[in-house]
N, C-alpha and C positions, 0 to 999 in steps of 0.2 A: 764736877762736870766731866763727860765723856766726849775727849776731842773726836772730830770726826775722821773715820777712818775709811778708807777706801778703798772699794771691792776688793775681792779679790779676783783677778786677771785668774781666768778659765780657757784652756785651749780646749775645742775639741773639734775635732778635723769634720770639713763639711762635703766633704767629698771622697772618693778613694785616691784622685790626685795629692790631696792632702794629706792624706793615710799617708802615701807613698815616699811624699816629702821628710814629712817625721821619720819613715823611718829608713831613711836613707842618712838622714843626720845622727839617728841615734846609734849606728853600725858601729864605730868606732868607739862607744862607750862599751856599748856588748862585747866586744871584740877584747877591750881594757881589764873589763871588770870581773868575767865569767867567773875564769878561775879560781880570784879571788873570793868569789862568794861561794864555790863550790869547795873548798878551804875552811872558812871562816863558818858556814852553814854544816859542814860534814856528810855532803852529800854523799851518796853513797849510790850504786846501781841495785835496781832495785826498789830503793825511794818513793813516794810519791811528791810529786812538785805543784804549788799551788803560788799563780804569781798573778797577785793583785794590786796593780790595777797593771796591765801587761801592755798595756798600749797596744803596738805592734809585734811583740811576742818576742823579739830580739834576742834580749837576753836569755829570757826561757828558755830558748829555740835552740842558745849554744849550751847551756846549762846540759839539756835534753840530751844533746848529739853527743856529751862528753861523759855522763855517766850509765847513760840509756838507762832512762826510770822506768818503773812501773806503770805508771802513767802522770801524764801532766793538764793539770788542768788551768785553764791561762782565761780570766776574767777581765772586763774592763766596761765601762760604763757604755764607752763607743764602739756600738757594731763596724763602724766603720775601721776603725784599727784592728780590728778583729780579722777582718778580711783583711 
């Protein structure tokens, strides 16, 4: 028997105030992590950067500014984090 399991809990912002909200909270992870995956990945200038699902592009966005890629292409389900 298959006990029963429970959705999974999905954000997706319904608004651009909500966009805004996320990513005003997510600053401080970008802000933590960049480096390190720009390290750990081997980013290099030049690069192309592909970051899926980008939310609000944060991280990508410091990734970007730090190696200046070729180009960056930054995907996510919600147009609204998009904007």
């Amino acid at each position: 028997m298959i006990p029963n399991k429970k959705p999974i809990q999905k954000y997706y912002a319904k608004s651009i105030r909500d966009a805004q909200r996320y990513s005003k909270g997510r600053e401080s992870y970008a802000d933590k992590y960049y480096k390190i995956i720009i390290k750990q990945a081997k980013i290099k200038s030049g690069n192309v950067i592909i970051d899926l699902p980008c939310g609000t592009g944060n991280l990508s966005s410091r990734i970007e500014k730090t190696v200046h890629s070729k180009k960056i292409y930054m995907i996510d389900i919600n147009s609204l984090m998009l904007k």
